[in-house]
N, C-alpha and C positions, 0 to 999 in steps of 0.2 A: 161134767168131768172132762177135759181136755186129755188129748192123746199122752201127755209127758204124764199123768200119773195115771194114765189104766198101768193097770198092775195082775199079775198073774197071781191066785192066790197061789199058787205051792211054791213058786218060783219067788215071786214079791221082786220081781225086775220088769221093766217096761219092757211091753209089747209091740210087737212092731204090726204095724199093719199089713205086713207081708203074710205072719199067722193065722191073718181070717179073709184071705183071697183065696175062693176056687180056683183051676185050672181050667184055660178054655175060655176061648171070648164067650161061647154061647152059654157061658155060667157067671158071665162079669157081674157086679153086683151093682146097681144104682148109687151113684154119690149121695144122694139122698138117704138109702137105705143104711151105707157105710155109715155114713158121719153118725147116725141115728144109735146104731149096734156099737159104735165103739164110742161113745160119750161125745161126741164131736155139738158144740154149741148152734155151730154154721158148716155150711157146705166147704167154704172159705177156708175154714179151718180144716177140715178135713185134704184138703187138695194142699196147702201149705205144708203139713204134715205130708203126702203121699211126698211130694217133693222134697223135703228133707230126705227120703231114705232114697230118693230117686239120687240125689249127690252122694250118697254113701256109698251106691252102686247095687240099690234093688232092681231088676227091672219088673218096675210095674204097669203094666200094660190100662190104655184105657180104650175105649169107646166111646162116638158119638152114637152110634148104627143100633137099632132095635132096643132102644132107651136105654142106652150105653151103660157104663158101666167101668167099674174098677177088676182084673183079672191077672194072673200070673200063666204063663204058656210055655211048653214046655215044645211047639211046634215053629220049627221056623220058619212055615210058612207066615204064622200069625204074627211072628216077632218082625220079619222082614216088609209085612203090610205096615205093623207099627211104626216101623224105621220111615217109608215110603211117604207115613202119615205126618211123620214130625219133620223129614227133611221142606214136604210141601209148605206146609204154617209156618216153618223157617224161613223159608223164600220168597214167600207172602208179605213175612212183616219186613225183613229183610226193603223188597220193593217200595213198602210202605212208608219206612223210615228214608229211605232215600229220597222218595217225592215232599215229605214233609221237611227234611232238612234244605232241597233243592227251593223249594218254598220262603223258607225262611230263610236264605241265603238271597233270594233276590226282593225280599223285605227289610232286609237291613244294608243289602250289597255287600256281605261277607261272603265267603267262601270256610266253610267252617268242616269241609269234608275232608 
């Protein structure tokens, strides 16, 4: 059962994954574990769905650290580590993609930047 039709019985409207997130990184719950409790096929699918509600504007908090995890935080020290975590892997790939476009730019002698 894929995320678009878990269903609430009293309700009988889709569920948001925001519903079955603890509060508190040290309660995040394993993607593995998630995907598994809310019908999720693949982990994939699960993390494509957290992102959908991440653009609608849930913050849903995740983890590498202590077998990571999916969470909701209500502290903003924890929200403000999250921020710190996602500007860093921004700036990463950011670097990334510069060196691979610089690459390819002097493999074909474009300038494509």
């Amino acid at each position: 059962m894929a995320f678009g039709v878990l269903m609430s019985e009293r309700e009988r409207e889709p569920m948001k994954i925001t519903d079955y997130l603890p509060t508190g990184k040290e309660n995040a719950i394993p993607s593995k574990e998630l995907a598994a409790r809310l019908g999720f096929d693949t982990v994939r699918e699960l993390q494509r769905a957290v992102e959908r509600e991440r653009q609608s504007g849930a913050v849903i908090l995740s983890t590498c650290s202590d077998g990571g995890g999916y969470y909701l935080s209500d502290d903003p020290l924890e929200i403000a580590a999250f921020i710190r975590t996602l500007n860093t892997r921004a700036s990463n790939t950011l670097r990334s993609l510069e060196s691979a476009r610089a690459a390819l730019d002097e493999l074909t002698g474009q300038d494509r930047r």
